[in-house]
N, C-alpha and C positions, 0 to 999 in steps of 0.2 A: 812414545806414541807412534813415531814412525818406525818401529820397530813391531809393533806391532799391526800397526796397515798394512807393509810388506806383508807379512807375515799371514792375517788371514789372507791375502789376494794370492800369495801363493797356493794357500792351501786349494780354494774356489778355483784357480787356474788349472791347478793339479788334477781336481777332483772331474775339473769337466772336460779337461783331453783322456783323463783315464775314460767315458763313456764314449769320448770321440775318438778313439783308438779302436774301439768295438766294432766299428763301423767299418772297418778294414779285415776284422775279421768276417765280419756276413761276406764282404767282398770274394775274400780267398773262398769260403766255401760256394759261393755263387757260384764262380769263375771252376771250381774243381768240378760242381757238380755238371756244369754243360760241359767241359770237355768230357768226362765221361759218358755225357751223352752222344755226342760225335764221336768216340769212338768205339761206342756200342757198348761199353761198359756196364754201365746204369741202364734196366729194361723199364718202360714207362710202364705204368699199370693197365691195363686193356682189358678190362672185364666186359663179359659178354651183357649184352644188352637183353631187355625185361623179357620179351617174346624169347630169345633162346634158354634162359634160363627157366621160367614157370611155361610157357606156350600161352595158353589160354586165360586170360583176363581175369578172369575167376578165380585160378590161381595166384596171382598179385599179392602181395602184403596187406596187411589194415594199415593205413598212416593215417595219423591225425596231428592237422596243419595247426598250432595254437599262434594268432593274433591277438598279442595283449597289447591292450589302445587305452589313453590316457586322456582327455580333453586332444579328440587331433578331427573336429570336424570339417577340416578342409582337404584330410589325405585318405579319411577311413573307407568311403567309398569306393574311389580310386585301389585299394588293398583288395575290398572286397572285389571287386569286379574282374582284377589280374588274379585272385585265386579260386576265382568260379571258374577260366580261361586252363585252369591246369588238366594239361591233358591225362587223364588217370582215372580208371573207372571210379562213378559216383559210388557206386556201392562199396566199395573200398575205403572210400575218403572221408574224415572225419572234421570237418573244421567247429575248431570252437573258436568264438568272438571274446577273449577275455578283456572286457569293459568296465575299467573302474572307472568312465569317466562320470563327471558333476556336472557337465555343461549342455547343450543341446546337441551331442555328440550320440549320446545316449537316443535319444528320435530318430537320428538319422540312421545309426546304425539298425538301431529294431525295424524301422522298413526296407531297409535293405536285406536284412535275414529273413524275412516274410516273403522278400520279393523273388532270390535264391531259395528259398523251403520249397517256393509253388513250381520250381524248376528243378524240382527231384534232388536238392543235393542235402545230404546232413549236416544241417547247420546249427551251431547252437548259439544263441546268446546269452552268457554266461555273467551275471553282477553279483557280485562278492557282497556288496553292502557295507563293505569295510575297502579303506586301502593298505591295510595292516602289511609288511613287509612291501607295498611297492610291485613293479615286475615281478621281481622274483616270488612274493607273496600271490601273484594273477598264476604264474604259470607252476606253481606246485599245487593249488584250488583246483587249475584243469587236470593234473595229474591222476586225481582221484576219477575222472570220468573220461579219461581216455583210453580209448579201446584197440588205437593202433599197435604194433610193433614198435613202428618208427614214428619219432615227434619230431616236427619240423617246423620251425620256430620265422616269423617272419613280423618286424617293428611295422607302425602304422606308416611309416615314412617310404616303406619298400613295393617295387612292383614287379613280383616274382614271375620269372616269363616260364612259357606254358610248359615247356621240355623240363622243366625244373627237379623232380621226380624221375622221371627217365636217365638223367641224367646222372644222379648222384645216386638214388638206392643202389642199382649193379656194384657199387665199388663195397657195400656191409658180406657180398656178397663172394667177396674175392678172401676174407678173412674171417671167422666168425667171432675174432677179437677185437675188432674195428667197431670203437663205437659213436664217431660222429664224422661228418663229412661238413666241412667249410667250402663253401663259393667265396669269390673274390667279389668286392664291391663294386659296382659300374655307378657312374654318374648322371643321375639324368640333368643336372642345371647346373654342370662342371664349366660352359663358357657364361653361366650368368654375370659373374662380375670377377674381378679380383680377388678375392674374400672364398669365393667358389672355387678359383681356379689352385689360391694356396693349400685349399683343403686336399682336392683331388691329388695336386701331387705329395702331398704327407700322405695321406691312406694310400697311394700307389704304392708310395716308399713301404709303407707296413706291409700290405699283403704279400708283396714279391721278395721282399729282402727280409723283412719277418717269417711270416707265415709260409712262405712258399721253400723260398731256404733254410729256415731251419727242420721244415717236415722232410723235407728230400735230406738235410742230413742228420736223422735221428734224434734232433732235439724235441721238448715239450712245444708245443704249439696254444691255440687254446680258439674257443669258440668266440666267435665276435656277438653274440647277443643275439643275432639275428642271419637270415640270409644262410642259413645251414641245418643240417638235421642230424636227428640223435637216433641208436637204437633205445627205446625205452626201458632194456633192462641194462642198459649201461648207469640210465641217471638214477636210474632206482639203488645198484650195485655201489655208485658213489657216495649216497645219503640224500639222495632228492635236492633239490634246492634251496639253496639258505639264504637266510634273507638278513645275518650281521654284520656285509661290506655291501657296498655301494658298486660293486664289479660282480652279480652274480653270475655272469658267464665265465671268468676268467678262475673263480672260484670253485664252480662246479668243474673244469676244466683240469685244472690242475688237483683235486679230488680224484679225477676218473684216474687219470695216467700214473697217479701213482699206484693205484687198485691196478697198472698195469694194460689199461686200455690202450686200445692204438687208433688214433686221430688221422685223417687224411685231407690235405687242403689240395683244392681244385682251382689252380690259377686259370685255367683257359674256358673254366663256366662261371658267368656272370649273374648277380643278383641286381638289378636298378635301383636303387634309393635317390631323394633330395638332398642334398646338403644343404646345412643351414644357411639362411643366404641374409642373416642379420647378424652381428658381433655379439650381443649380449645371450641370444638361443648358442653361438659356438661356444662362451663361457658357459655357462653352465653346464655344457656339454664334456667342455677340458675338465672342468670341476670333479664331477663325478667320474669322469676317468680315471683322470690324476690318484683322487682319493680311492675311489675303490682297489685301484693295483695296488698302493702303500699296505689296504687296508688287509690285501689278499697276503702280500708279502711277509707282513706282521704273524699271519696267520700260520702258514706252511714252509716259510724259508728254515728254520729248525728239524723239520719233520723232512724237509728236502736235503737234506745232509746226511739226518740219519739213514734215509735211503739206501740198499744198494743200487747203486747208479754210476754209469761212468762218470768220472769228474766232469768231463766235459759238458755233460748234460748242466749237471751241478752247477756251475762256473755260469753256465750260457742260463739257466731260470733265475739265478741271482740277479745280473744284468738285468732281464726282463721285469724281476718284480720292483730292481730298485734305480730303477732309470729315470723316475719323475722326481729323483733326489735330486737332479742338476739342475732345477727348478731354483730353491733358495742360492745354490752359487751363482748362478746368472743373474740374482737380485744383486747378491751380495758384491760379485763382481763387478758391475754396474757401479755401486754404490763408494765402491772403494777408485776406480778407477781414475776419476780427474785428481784425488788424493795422492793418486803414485807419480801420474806425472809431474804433479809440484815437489814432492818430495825428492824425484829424480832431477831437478833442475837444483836444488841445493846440491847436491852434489855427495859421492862419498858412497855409492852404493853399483859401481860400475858392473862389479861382477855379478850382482842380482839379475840386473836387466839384462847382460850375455844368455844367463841361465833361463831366465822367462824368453827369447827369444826364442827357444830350443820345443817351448810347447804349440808353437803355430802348426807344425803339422799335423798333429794329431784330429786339427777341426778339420781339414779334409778330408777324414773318413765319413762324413754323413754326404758332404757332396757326393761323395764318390757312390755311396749307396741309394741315392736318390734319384741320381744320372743315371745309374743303373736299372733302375727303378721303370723309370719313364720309357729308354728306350727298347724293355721287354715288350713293353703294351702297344706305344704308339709308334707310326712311323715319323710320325716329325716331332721324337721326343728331344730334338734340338729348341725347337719353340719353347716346350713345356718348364725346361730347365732352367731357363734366363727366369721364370719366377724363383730361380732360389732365396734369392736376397728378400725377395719378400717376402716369401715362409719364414727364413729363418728371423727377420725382424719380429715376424708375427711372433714367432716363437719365444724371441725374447720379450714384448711387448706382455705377452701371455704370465711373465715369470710370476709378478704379483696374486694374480688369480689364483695361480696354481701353487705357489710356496702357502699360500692359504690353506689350499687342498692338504697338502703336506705334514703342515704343522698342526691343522683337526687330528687328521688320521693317526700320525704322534701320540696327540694327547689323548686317542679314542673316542673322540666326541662324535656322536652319533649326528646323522644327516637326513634331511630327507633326499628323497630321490627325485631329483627337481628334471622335467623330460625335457628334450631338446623337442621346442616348437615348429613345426611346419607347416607351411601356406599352400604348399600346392603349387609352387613354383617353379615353373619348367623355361619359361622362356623368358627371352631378355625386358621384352616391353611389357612384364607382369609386373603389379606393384602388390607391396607386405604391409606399408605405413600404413593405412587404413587397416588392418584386421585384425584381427582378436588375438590374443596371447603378446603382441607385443608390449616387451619390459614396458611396466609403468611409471617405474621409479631408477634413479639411480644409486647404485653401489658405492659405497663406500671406496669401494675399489679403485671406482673409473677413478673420483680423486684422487686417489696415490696414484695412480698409475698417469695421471697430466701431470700432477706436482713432482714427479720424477722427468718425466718429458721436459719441464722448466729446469732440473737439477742438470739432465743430459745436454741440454742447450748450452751453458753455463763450461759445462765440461768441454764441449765442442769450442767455444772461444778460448780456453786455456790452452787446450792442445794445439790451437793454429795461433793462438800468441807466443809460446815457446815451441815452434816449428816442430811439434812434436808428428812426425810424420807418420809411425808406428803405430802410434796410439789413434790417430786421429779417424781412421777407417771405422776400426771398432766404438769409439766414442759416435759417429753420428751414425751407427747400426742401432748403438743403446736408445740414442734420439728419436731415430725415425720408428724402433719396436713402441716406445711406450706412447709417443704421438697418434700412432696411428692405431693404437688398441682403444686408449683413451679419450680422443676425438670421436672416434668413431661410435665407443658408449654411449656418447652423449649425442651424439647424433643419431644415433639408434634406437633412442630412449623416445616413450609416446611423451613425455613431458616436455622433451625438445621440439618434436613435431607439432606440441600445440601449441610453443610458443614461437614459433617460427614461423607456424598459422597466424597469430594474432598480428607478428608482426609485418607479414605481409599485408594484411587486412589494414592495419595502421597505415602503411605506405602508399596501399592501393587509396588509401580517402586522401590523404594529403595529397596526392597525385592528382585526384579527380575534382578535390577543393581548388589547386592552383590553376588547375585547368580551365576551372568555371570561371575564375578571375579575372584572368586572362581572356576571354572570352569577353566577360563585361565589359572590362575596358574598352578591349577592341568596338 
């Protein structure tokens, strides 16, 4: 038996400094690519802007903007009104409103597109009457009646600033095998809480040490969903949109680039969105993540090999499509870990733990890409960093959710396409607990995920009963990820909020019963 605990924890040890070893490699290429840029090596891209290339307005492209919105009556307006604001001739501009929702999202949105139709713009609102395929199912329906060149895609949570268009069409125009352009995501409610702020710096980490690094060094990249634009005979060239993973941007994505397409991501132009600013809207958000990439991976990692491709490419879409595998070893690791230090207090396995000592470096390759990350963007990306520890708790805390994600996508089991919720929340003294879409129920999850928080507790008294000082850092990281996903579930959950209502209510009469007492007697 303890032959075989060692043994998977080595494996789970192994398997997740091999992804944190990666993280060294974005580094080196980071780092190559800005020396070459100081020393003139590397030329940035400088494509002439809209008036030097057509002159006259007239001449301009057709774009048609597709917003597909799900039940989001608190952001749709809000969308609507930053993409009425896009600076770009009306008669060029096509927007469709792709509305599958079922809720009074539907009203709001239709007088909002009557209220832009009387304001000259072409607007359409577009209901399927089915949600058959989800997103990807809204924006292949628009396909059929779009009349642009270029389609440029924007989630109900985003608020696209008015240069948007001006900004990104000139670069289709430096290549005519470029067929999509990525913006970077900006945060509008990045200091709302903790929860907000671990977000922002993960998506930092991604655009700039993903997306931004591996485009500048010839690797695949891929469209984030939203906040970017296509040429439209690129996605028609790829097979349109498919609606059998749960990631159809990363799907279509990796479709296009093997057809040979060429992707270009835009670190220094921004797209605004909300980030979730409840736990249980970020789980389901990791969910569909998680799963959709396994589900993409499953699909094209064979057909990526058969490729001619440099390896490097090869090697570097591998990593990307199978990186949310570190997911069940972070369970797994977890789960084994107060098991090795008892096992290590018997004694008789000296030179294992030498050998496990040997893999601590390798987790500082994400620090390393994250710190990285932060101080591209901001000037006091010294602040932003000290939340590492909380990301990375998050991250751990996340692993249950997402080994879920994992293990569907394994077995094929098909999903629905569950959309991450938004309230509209921009500023600090906004409140969510009252409004609609919040979880009503809780997860299965959240309980595994506290009953591991009691297992991690458990493990934390063993390791500082046998002064295990090694172990002990990471044992209460395991602690503090799953407490604080878990807690937070249930605090986030509308059933917790009514019963915390009731039980204030309770408190508040016994309060005002002893008060009354008190009172008589006096």
């Amino acid at each position: 038996m303890e032959t075989l605990v060692l043994t998977l924890y080595f494996i789970s040890i192994f398997v997740l400094s091999i992804f944190g070893s990666h993280g060294f490699v974005l580094v080196y290429y980071y780092l190559k690519n800005k020396k070459e840029e100081i020393e003139g090596k590397k030329k940035k891209l400088k494509p002439k802007t809209l008036e030097e290339l057509f002159g006259d307005e007239k001449n301009y492209p057709a774009v048609t903007i597709q917003l597909p919105i799900y039940n989001e009556l608190y952001v749709a307006p809000r969308l609507l009104d930053a993409v009425s604001k896009i600076d770009y001739p009306k008669e060029k501009m096509q927007i469709q409103v792709l509305d599958d929702s079922t809720d009074e999202t539907v009203q709001i949105v239709a007088l909002k597109v009557m209220e832009l139709k009387a304001k000259g713009f072409d607007i359409e609102h577009i209901r399927r009457g089915t949600r058959e395929g989800f997103k990807a199912g809204a924006l292949k329906y628009g396909m059929q009646f779009a009349r642009g060149e270029f389609i440029a895609i924007f989630d109900a949570d985003f608020v696209p600033r008015s240069d948007f268009l001006r900004k990104t069409l000139p670069y289709f125009y430096l290549d005519g095998n470029i067929g999509m352009v990525q913006t970077r995501w900006e945060h509008l409610n990045e200091d709302y809480s903790l929860i907000t702020q671990a977000q922002a710096l993960a998506l930092n980490g991604h655009f700039i040490m993903e997306q931004y690094v591996k485009n500048e060094s010839g690797f695949f990249i891929t469209f984030n969903g939203t906040g970017g634009i296509w040429r439209k005979s690129c996605i028609e060239d790829a097979g349109n949109w498919e609606i059998d993973t749960l990631a159809e941007d990363m799907d279509l994505s990796y479709r296009a680039q093997l057809k040979k397409w060429k992707f270009v991501f835009l670190k220094d132009v921004v797209s605004p969105a909300e980030l979730p600013v409840e736990i249980n809207a970020l789980k389901s958000q990791q969910f569909r993540w998680t799963k959709g990439a396994v589900e993409v991976g499953l699909k094209y990692l064979k057909e990526i090999w058969r490729e001619n491709l440099p390896l490097k490419v090869k090697i570097e879409a591998t990593f990307h499509l199978t990186n949310n595998f570190v997911f069940p070893f972070i369970l797994l690791a977890a789960l084994l870990n107060p098991l090795v230090v008892m096992i290590k207090e018997r004694g008789g396995y000296d030179w294992y733990y030498l050998i496990m000592g040997a893999f601590v470096l390798p987790f500082f390759g994400p620090f390393l890409t994250y710190t990285l990350a932060q101080k591209e963007i901001y000037s006091n990306w010294k602040d932003k960093i000290v939340l590492f520890p909380l990301f990375l708790a998050g991250s751990i805390g996340l692993a249950v959710n997402n080994t879920r994600a994992v293990v569907l996508a394994l077995l094929g089991k098909r999903s629905e396409f569950v959309r991450t919720p938004k309230y509209g929340i921009e500023k600090a003294q906004e409140n969510w607990k009252a409004k609609k879409y919040v979880s009503s129920r809780v997860e299965w999850v959240t309980y595994a995920e506290i009953s591991l928080a009691i297992y991690m507790f458990f493990g934390v008294m063993i390791s500082a009963y046998y002064l295990e000082l090694a172990a002990l850092p990471f044992q209460m990281m395991f602690f503090a990820g799953f407490s604080f996903i878990g807690v937070l579930s249930l605090r986030h959950s509308r059933i917790w909020n009514e019963y915390a209502e009731r039980i204030r209510l309770v408190m508040s009469i016994i309060k005002n019963r002893f008060a009354y007492k008190t009172l008589n007697l006096k």
